[in-house]
Every structure is written in C-alpha cells, then in structure tokens.
C-alpha positions in Angstrom: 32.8 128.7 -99.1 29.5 127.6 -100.2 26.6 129.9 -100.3 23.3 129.6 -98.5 20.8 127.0 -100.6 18.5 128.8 -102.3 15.3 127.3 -104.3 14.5 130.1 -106.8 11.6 129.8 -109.7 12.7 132.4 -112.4 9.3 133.7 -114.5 11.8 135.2 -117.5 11.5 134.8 -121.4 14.9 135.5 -121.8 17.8 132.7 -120.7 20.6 135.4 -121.0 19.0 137.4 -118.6 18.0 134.1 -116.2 21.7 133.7 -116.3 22.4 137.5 -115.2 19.7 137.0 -112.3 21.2 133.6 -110.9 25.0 135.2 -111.3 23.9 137.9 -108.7 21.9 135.8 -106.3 26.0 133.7 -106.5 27.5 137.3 -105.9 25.1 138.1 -103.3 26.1 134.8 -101.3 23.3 132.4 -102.0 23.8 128.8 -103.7 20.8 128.8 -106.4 18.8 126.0 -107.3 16.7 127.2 -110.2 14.3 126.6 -112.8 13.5 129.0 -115.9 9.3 129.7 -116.9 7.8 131.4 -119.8 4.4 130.1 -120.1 1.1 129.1 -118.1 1.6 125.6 -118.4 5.1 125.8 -117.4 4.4 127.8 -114.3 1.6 125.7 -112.7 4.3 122.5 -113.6 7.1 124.8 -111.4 4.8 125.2 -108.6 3.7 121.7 -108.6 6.9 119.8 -108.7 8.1 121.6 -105.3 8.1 124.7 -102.8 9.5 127.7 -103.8 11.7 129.6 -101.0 12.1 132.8 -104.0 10.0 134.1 -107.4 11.8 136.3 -109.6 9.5 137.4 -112.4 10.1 139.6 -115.2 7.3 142.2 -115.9 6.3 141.8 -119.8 7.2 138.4 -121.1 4.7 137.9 -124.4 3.4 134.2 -123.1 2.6 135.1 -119.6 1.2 138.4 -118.2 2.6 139.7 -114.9 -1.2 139.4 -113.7 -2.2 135.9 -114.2 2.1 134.8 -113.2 1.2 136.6 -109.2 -2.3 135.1 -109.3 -0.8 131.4 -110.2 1.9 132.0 -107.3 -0.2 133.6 -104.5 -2.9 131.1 -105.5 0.1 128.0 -104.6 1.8 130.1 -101.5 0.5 133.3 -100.5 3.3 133.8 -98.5 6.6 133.3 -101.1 8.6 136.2 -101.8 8.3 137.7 -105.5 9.9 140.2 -106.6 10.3 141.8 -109.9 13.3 142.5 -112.1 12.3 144.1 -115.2 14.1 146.1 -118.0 11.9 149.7 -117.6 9.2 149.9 -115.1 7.4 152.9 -114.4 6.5 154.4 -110.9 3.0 154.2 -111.8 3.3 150.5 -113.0 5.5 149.7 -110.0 3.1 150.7 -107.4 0.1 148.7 -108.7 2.5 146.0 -108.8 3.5 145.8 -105.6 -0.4 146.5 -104.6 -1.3 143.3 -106.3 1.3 141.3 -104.2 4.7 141.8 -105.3 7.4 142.5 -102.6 9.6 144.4 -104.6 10.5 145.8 -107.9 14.6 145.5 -109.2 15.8 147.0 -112.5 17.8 144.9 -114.6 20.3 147.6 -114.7 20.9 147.7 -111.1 21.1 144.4 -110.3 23.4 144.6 -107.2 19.9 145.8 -105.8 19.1 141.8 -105.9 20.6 139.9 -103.3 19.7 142.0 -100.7 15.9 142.0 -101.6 15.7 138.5 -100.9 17.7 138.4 -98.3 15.3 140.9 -96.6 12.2 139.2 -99.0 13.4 136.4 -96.8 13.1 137.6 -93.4 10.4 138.7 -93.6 8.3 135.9 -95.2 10.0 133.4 -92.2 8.2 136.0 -90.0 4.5 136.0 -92.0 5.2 132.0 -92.1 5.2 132.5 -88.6 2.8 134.7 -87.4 0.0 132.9 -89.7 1.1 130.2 -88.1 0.6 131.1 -84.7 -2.6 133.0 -86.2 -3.9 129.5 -87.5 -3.1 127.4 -84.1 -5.0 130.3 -81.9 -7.8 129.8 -85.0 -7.9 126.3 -84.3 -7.6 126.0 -80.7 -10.6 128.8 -80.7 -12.1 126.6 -82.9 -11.6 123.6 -80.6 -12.7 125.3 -77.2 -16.1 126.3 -79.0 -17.0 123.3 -79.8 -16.2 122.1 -76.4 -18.3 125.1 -75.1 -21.1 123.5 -77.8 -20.6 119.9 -76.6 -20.9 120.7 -73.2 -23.8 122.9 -73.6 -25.4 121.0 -75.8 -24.7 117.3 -72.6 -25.7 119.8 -70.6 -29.1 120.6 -71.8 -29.3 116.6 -72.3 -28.4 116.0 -69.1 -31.3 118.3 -67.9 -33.7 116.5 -70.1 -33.1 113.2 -69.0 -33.6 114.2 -65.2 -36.5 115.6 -65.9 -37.7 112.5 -67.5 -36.4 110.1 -64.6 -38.1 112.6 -62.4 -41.3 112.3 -63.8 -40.7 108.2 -64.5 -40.2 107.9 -61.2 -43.5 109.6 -59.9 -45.3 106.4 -62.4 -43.0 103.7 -61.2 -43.7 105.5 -57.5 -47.9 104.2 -58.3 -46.7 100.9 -60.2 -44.7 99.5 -57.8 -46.6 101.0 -54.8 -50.1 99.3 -56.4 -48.4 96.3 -57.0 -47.2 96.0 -53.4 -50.4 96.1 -52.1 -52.2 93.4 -54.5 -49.2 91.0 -53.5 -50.0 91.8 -50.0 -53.6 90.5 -50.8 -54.6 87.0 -48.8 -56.7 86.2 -52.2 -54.2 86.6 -54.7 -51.3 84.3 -52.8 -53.9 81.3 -53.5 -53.8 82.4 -56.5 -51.1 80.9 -58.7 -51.7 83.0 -62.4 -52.2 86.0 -60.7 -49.2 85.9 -58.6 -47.2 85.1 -61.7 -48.3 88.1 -63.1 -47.6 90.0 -60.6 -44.2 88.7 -60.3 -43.6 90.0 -64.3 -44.9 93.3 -63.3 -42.5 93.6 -60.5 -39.5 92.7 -62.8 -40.5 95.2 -65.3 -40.9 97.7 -62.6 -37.5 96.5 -61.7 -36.3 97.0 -65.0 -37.6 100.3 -66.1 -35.9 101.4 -62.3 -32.6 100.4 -63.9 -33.2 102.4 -67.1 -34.4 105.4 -64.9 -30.9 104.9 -63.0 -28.9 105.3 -66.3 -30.6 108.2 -66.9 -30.3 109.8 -63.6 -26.7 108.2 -64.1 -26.0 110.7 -67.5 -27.8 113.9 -65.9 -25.4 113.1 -62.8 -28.3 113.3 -60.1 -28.0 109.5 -59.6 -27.6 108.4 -55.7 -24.2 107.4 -54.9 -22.0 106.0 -51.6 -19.2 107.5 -52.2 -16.2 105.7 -51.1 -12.6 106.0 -51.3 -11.4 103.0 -53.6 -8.0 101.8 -54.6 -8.8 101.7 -58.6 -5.9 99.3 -59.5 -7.5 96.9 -57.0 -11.2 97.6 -57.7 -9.5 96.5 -61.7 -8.1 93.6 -60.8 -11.0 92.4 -58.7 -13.3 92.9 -61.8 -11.0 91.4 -64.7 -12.3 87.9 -64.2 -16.0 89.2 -64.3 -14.9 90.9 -68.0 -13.1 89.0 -68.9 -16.2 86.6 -68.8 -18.9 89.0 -70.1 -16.7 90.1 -73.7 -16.4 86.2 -74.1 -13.2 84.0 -75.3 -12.7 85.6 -78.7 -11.6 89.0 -77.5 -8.0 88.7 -75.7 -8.2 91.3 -72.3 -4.8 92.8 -71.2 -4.9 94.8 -67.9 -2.0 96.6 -67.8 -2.3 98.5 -63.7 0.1 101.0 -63.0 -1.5 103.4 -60.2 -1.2 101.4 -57.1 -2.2 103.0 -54.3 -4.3 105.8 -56.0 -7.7 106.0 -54.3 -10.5 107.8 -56.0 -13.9 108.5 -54.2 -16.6 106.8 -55.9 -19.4 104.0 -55.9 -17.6 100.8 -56.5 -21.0 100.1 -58.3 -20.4 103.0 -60.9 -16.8 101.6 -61.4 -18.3 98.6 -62.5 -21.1 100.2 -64.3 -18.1 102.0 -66.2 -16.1 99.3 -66.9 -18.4 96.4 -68.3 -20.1 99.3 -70.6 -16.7 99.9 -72.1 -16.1 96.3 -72.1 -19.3 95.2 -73.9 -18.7 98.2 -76.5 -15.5 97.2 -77.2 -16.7 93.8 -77.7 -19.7 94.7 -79.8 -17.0 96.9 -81.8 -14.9 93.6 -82.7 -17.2 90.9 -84.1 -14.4 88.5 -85.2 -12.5 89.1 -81.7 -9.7 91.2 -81.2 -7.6 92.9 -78.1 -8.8 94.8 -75.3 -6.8 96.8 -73.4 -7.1 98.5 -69.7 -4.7 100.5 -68.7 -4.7 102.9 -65.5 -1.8 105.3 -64.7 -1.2 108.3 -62.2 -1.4 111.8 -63.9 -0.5 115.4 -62.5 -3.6 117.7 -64.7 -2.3 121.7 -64.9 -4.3 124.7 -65.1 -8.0 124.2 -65.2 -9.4 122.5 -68.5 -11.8 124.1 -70.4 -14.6 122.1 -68.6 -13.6 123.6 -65.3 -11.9 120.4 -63.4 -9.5 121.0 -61.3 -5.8 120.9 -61.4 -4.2 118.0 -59.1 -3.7 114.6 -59.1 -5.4 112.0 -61.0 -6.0 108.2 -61.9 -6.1 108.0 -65.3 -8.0 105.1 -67.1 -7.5 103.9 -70.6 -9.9 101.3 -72.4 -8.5 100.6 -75.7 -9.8 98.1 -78.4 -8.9 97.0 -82.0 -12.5 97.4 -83.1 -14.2 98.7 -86.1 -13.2 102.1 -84.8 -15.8 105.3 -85.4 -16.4 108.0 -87.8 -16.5 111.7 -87.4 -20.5 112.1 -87.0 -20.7 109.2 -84.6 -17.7 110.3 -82.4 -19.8 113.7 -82.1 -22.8 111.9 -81.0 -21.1 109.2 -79.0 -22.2 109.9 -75.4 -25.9 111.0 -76.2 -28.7 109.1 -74.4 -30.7 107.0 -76.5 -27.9 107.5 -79.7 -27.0 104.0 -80.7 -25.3 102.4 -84.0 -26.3 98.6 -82.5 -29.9 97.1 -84.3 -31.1 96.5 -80.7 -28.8 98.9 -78.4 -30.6 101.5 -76.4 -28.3 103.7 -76.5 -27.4 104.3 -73.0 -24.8 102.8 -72.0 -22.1 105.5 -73.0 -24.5 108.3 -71.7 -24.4 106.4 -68.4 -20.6 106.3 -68.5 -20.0 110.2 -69.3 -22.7 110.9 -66.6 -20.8 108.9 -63.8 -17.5 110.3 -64.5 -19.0 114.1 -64.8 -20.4 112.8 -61.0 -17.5 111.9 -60.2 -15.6 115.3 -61.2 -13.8 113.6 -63.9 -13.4 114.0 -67.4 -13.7 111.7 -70.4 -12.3 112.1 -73.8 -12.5 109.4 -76.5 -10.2 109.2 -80.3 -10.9 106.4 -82.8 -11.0 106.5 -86.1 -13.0 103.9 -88.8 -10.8 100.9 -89.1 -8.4 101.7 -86.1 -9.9 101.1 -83.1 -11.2 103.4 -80.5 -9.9 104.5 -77.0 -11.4 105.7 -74.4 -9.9 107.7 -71.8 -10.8 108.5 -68.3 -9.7 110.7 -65.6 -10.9 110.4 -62.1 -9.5 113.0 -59.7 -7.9 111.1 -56.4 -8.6 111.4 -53.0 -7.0 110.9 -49.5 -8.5 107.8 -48.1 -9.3 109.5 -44.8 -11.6 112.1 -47.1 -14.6 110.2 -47.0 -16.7 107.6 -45.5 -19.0 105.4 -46.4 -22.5 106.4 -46.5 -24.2 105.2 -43.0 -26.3 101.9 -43.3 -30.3 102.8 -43.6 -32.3 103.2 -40.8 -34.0 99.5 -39.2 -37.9 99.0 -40.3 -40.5 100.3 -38.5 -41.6 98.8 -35.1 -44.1 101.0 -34.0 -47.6 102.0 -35.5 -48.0 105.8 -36.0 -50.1 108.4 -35.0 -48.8 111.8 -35.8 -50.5 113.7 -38.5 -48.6 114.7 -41.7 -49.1 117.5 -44.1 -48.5 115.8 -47.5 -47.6 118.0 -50.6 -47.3 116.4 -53.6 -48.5 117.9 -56.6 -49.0 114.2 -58.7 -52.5 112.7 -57.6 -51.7 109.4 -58.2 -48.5 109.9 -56.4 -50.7 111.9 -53.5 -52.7 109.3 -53.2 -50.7 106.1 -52.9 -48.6 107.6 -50.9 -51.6 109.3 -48.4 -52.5 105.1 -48.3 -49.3 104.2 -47.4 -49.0 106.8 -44.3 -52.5 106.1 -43.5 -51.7 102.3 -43.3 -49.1 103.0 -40.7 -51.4 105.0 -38.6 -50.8 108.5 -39.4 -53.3 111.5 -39.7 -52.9 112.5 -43.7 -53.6 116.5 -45.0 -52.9 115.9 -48.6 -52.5 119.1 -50.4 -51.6 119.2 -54.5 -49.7 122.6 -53.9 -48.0 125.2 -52.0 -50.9 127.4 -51.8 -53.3 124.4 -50.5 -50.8 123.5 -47.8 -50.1 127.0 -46.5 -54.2 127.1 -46.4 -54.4 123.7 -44.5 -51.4 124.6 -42.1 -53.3 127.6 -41.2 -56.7 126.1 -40.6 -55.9 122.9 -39.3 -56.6 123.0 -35.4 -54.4 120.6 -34.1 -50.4 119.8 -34.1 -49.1 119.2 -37.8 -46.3 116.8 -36.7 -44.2 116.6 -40.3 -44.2 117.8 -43.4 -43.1 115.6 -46.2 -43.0 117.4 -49.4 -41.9 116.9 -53.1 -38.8 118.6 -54.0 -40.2 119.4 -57.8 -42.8 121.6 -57.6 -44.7 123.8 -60.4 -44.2 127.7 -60.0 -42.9 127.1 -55.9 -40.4 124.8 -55.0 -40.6 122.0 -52.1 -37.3 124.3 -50.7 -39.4 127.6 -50.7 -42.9 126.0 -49.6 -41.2 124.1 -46.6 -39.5 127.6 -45.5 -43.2 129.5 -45.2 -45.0 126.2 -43.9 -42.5 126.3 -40.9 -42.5 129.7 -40.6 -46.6 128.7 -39.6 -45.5 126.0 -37.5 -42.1 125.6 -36.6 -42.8 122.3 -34.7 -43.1 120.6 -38.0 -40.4 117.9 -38.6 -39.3 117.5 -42.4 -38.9 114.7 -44.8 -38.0 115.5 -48.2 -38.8 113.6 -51.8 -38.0 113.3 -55.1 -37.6 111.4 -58.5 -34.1 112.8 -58.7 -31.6 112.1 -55.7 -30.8 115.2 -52.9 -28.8 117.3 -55.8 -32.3 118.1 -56.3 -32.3 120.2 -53.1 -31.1 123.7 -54.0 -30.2 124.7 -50.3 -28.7 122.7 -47.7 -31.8 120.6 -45.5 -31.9 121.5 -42.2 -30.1 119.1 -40.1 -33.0 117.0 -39.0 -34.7 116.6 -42.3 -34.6 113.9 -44.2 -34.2 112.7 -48.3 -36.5 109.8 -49.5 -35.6 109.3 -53.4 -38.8 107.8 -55.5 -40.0 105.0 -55.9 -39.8 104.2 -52.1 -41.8 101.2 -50.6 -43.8 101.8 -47.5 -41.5 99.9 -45.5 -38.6 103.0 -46.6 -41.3 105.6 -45.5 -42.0 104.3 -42.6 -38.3 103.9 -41.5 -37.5 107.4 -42.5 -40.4 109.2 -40.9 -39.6 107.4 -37.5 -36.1 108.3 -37.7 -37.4 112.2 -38.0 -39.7 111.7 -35.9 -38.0 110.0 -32.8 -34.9 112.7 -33.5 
C-alpha cells in the first residue's frame, strides 16, 4: 500500500546517510518526496521553490552551521517541524538545540526513533498551524472591531460638530431671513424694482445655506423627519425615471427590486436624498459612462452588530457602479462632512447619506477598490405599516391678534431681538431675558400673568429643559413653546404634553400659528 505523502527537506552533507533517513521515513509508513542541502545558498533555494511539511537536519555539516540552517527555516515557517538526526550529540548540545527551536533530537544509530517523531512532529504542528490561526483571525477581527469602535467615535464626534454648527447657523439664518421678511414687507421697497431683486437673491441664498444646514443636521442625525412607513421597492421604481435622468444617457441604470412588500419607516424625502447622492457619485465616479446598479433585497441581521442595531428584519439596498473605484485613505474618509475628491464638491453629500441612515437605525457599509468600482450597501430596518403615521399637517395661520405676555429666553441678541419684534407685531406683551438667571428674576418680579414661555433649547451653563422646570415651578400657569437650531432630539426629556417644538429659522407666520395652538389648548 502506498505510504502517506510526505514533503521532506534533508539539511545533510552526507548522501549515504540522506539515503538511510529517507529509508526509515519508507519503514515508518510515509511516501517521501525529498530534496538533499548542504549549503546557504542551497537552503534559501529549498525553502523557496515550495513548503516544507518536514526538516531533517544534521547537526555539524562543514558548509552550514546548525544555527544559521534553524534561523533560515524558522525565518520561512516558524511552524515546520525540524528535528535533528546527528551522529553524536551531547545532552548539553541537545538541550540548547531544542531551545533554539528544534522539535527533537534522533541519533543516527537509533533511527527507528524517526518515523514516529514526525509523525508526532506532525500532530502537533497541524495543531500550532491551527491555534495561530484561530490566534490571528481573533487578532484581526479585534483589530477590525477597534477600528469600528474608532470610526464610530471618531462620526460620532463629527456628528456633534456639525450640529453644533447648524445650531448656531441657524440662530444667523433665524436674523437673515427674519430681517429680510420685514424689508419685503415694506410698501417702499415693492415700488422699488432693484431693491426687490436684491432681496429676492438674499432670500435664495438664505434658501440655500437652509439646505446646507439641513445636510448637516442630516449627518449629525438631528434633522426633522415625517416618518412614514414606505414600500422601498415602490418608492425605487417611482424614482428611476428621475435618476435615471439626473446621471444622464452615458451611464446605463439597472434596477434590479427584489423586496416587494417590505416597508421601512422613513421620510420619502430622505429616500430620495439617499438615492440621487449615490446616483450623482456614481456618475461623477464614471466620466466615460459605465453601469449603475440598484439592487434591494430582504435580509434576516443576527445578533447585534458591533454598532448596536438590532437583530430582525431588513430591506437591504445595494448601489453598485463600474467607476473609478476608491483607495484605502479615501474609503477611510469617505462619509466625513466637508471631505471631497471632486475640484468643486462640498463634500456633503455622503455625510448626508450616512447621517439619514444612522436616523433611520440603519447601517451602511461601502467596498471598492481603485479601478473596480465601488458599492455601497444599505440596510434599513422594516416596519409593520400599521407602526406609524404620518406626522399631523401644521397648525392653520393665525387669525387673531394677540395679547398675552411672553417671557422670552433666548440667549442670542440678535435672535432675542427679532424674534421679541416678531411677537410684538402680533400683539403680545414681550419680557426678553438673555438667560436663565434673568428670567427666573423677571418671572419673580413681574406683577401680572406670564402667559407662555418660549425658550431656547441650547443654553450656556442651564439648559432650556432645566430653566423651563424652575420658571414653572414660579408660575405653573405658564404655557410652553420650545426652540431650537437643531430639531426636538435636542430635547433631553420628554415635553410636557401641551408644549410645543418650533425648529429655527421660523417665519412669524410659524410663531404665530404655534403659540395660538398652545395657547387656545
């Protein structure tokens, strides 16, 4: 019967006794493949030219030391049996050879010794193979994880950034937009053809730099939403036309829909906001045309990921493209507000994506490599279409004048002030206070009824929450409207159920509405 295959790389000067060694590895039950050293050079070429299941290496040889033989070997596989079969080898010698690597030590007068050191030389190097394997793929996922833990730290503090900056871009488009509303209000300036025009420009860049402030509100997830359950195959297909339009005729669009059925609760807004990003990214990726792929499919997630979404059911969503494909450094990078490869890209457009979908309580993952495309994939957790309604439609304008008097805390002064105009406009009593500390003074002096309280969320040292629970504590009567540059996740405690949440920049026509709602309640 033939013997087990055996690739063995003999280190011996001597070809009589290479020929003794590979008659007992036959004896012992092994089919040996073999190739004879003696020298340096002929032992790198050996390890080169193939894997090597056995060494066998004789002690003294006069063109290769034992030393520099293990150091060549261990250097190529640190893992390879090698054993030594020498003529006369001390105790002494023996022990600092097998501390320097060697598995074991055979004399060449008891060679029967052999074939069961390799057999066992084997066995056990299978199970080192194995264990630094599983050592290496617990290395690696560790690895992995931590960098996730990085990543998400790292959107995370982004994400925090860039609502702090809508926040505060909000309070100047707030005065902006408010100012300009009341010059175009102005009997003297509709006669007035130039200055109308320029107002009209102001408006649209107010208008715009709202957008912007919405993609950024977008990445740090505190963007307003209607949530609604939506049939994603069907939102798809409504949209392809619209994409297929805006990535133009040299880029060929395949939607490939294979979730029908599968609702997901989002904005159908944001679903489009999602989509024509990808699309125009995967267009701007393939400059002489190319294919674009979109393909959705139902998924069952396990355990929870390492960024905490939960197990269940989900819509997955694929965007692939035959693009220029991305490096290592950009792929790192790829989702961070304001990071852009494009000569005029502002580099929000993938920021804006991974903020919706971490709204959403999705995830988003994205491979490509340079020259091989990219693809990005989505998945959006689904819902029961009886989970959710649509938000309720906002309240009708104001028809009455006012005459209640609000306490007005707002810690911007030009914010204060426009909006103290605005609410004195309507009719109201205005106590403007920049600060907690100034409103609890003016709740406590002021001698008559303090109708409402509307009050900025983001507040240095004391928060709107904290300053509305002492000012009510002073005058529980007190109705309560609050506001802010980010959207209600702002709120760190639930409202109470009659207040109300006005996101900046509001026009006065929006804080009219919502303080008569409050008001009449």
């Amino acid at each position: 019967m033939p013997g087990t295959e055996l690739n063995a790389l003999l280190i011996e000067d001597s070809e009589d006794d290479a020929l003794l060694v590979v008659r007992e590895l036959r004896r012992a039950g092994f089919a040996p493949r073999h190739r004879r050293v003696d020298t340096e050079a002929g032992l790198a070429a050996a390890l080169s030219a193939q894997p090597w299941q056995v060494v066998i290496a004789d002690y003294r040889m006069p063109a290769l030391g034992f030393d520099t033989a293990l150091r060549l070997v261990r250097e190529r596989d640190p893992e390879v049996p090698f054993i030594i079969v020498s003529g006369a080898l001390g105790e002494e010698q023996a022990v600092i050879a097998m501390r320097s690597g060697a598995q074991d030590y055979v004399l060449k007068d008891n060679l029967v010794r052999l074939g069961p050191a390799v057999e066992r030389e084997l066995r056990e190097a299978a199970a080192r193979r194995q264990h630094r394997a599983a050592a290496e793929s617990a290395d690696k996922e560790r690895r992995s994880l931590e960098e996730q833990l990085r990543q998400a730290q790292k959107m995370e503090a982004l994400g925090r950034l860039a609502g702090g900056v809508a926040h505060d871009f909000n309070n100047l488009l707030m005065v902006i937009s408010g100012q300009l509303a009341i010059l175009r209000a102005r009997p003297a300036t509709r006669n007035d053809a130039e200055s109308v025009a320029r107002l009209d420009e102001l408006a649209s860049s107010v208008d715009r730099a709202a957008a912007l402030t919405r993609q950024l509100l977008a990445f740090s997830r505190r963007q307003v939403a209607r949530l609604q359950p939506l049939d994603l195959d069907q939102t798809v297909a409504n949209l392809e036309h619209l994409l297929q339009r805006l990535i133009g005729a040299g880029v060929e669009l395949t939607c490939d829909l294979n979730a029908p059925g599968a609702a997901i609760l989002a904005d159908p807004h944001q679903i489009e906001q999602i989509l024509m990003n990808l699309a125009v990214n995967a267009r701007d990726a393939m400059p002489q045309g190319g294919q674009l792929v979109l393909r959705t499919e139902r998924v069952h997630r396990g355990p929870a990921t390492a960024g905490g979404f939960a197990p269940g059911e989900y819509v997955r969503v694929q965007v692939s493209d035959t693009g220029q494909g991305m490096d290592a450094a950009t792929l790192n990078r790829v989702f961070e507000p304001f990071f852009t490869t494009k000569p005029e890209g502002t580099g929000l457009g993938l920021s804006t994506v991974y903020g919706i979908v971490r709204q959403l309580h999705g995830e988003i993952e994205v491979a490509s490599h340079p020259g091989q495309g990219s693809t990005f994939t989505l998945d959006l957790p689904c819902c029961q279409a009886h989970a959710a309604h649509p938000a309720p439609p906002p309240p009708p304008p104001r028809a009455r004048a006012g005459s209640e008097t609000v306490l007005l805390l707002e810690d911007d002064g030009r914010v204060r002030r426009l909006v103290a105009e605005m609410l004195q406009a309507r009719g109201y009593a205005v106590l403007p206070a920049a600060s907690a500390g100034a409103a609890l003074e003016l709740a406590r002096r002021h001698p008559g009824p303090i109708h409402l309280l509307l009050a900025d969320v983001i507040l240095p040292r004391v928060s709107g929450q904290r300053a509305a629970k002492e000012l009510r504590a002073l005058r529980p009567e007190m109705r309560l409207v609050y506001m802010s540059g980010q959207d209600d996740t702002a709120l760190q405690e639930r409202p109470p159920e009659a207040a109300a949440f006005l996101q900046k920049p509001f026009t006065a026509e929006a804080l009219a509405a919502t303080l008569d709602a409050v008001l009449a309640a």
